[in-house]
N, C-alpha and C positions, 0 to 999 in steps of 0.2 A: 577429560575435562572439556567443558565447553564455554565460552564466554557465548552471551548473548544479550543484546541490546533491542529495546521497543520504546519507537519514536512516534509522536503522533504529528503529522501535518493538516493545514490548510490548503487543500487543492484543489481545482477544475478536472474536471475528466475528461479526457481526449478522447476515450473508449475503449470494447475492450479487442484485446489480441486473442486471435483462437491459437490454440495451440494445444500440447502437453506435458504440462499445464497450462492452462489460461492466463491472460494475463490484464491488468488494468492497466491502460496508458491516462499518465498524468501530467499535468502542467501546471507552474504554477509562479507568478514577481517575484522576482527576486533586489534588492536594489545591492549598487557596487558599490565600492567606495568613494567613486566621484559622483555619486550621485545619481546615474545613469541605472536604469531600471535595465534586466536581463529576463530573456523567459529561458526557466528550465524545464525541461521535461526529462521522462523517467518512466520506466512501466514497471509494476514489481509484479512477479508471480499470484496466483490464488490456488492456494491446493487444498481451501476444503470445498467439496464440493457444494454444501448446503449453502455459502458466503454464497459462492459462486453465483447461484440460483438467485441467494438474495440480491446479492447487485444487479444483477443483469435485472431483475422483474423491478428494482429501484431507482437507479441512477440511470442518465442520460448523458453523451456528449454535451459539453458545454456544461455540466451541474457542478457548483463548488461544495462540495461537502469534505469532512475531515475521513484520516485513513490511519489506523496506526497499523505500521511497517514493523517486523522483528526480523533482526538480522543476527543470524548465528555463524560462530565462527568454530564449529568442533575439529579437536587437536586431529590433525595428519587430514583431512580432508576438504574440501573446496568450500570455501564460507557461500552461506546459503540468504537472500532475505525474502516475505512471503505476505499477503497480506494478512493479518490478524484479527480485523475488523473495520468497521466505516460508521460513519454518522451522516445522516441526511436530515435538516429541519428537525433536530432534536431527537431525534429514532436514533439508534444504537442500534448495531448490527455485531455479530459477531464477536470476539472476546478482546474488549479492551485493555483489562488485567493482567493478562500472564500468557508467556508464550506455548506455542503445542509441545508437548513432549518426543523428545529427544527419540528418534527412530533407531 
């Protein structure tokens, strides 16, 4: 059994992390309860490779565009979260809908 969750944010792009797998770094206002505005940042994994390709030839440092995250939690092993897709200026990248199947 696996639970999984897919969130979609508004974010700036920090850029991305080489690695393996790659990675987006993100930031983005947050405001606290007094009122006082926070920056968070976060970078989530990209493991497919085509996204991959698409972001990097698309987004820049500094772009705010949206990202939807899926975070899975499969029984007996380390929760996972990855990007799923992006939107830039109305373009849709990637799979907004539904997460990748289960490996």
């Amino acid at each position: 059994m696996m639970n999984r969750q897919q969130v979609t944010l508004k974010v700036n792009v920090g850029g991305i992390v080489p690695g393996e797998p790659p990675a987006l770094a993100w930031w983005k206002r947050a405001r606290r309860p007094d009122g006082k505005e926070k920056i968070i940042s976060q970078s989530v994994k990209v493991l497919d490779e085509h996204l991959f390709q698409q972001l990097t030839a698309t987004v820049n440092a500094g772009d705010a565009i949206e990202i939807s995250v899926v975070n899975e939690w499969p029984e007996g092993k380390p929760a996972i979260s990855y990007l799923a897709g992006f939107a830039k200026d109305g373009q849709r990248y990637g799979n907004f809908g539904a997460a990748r199947e289960a490996a």
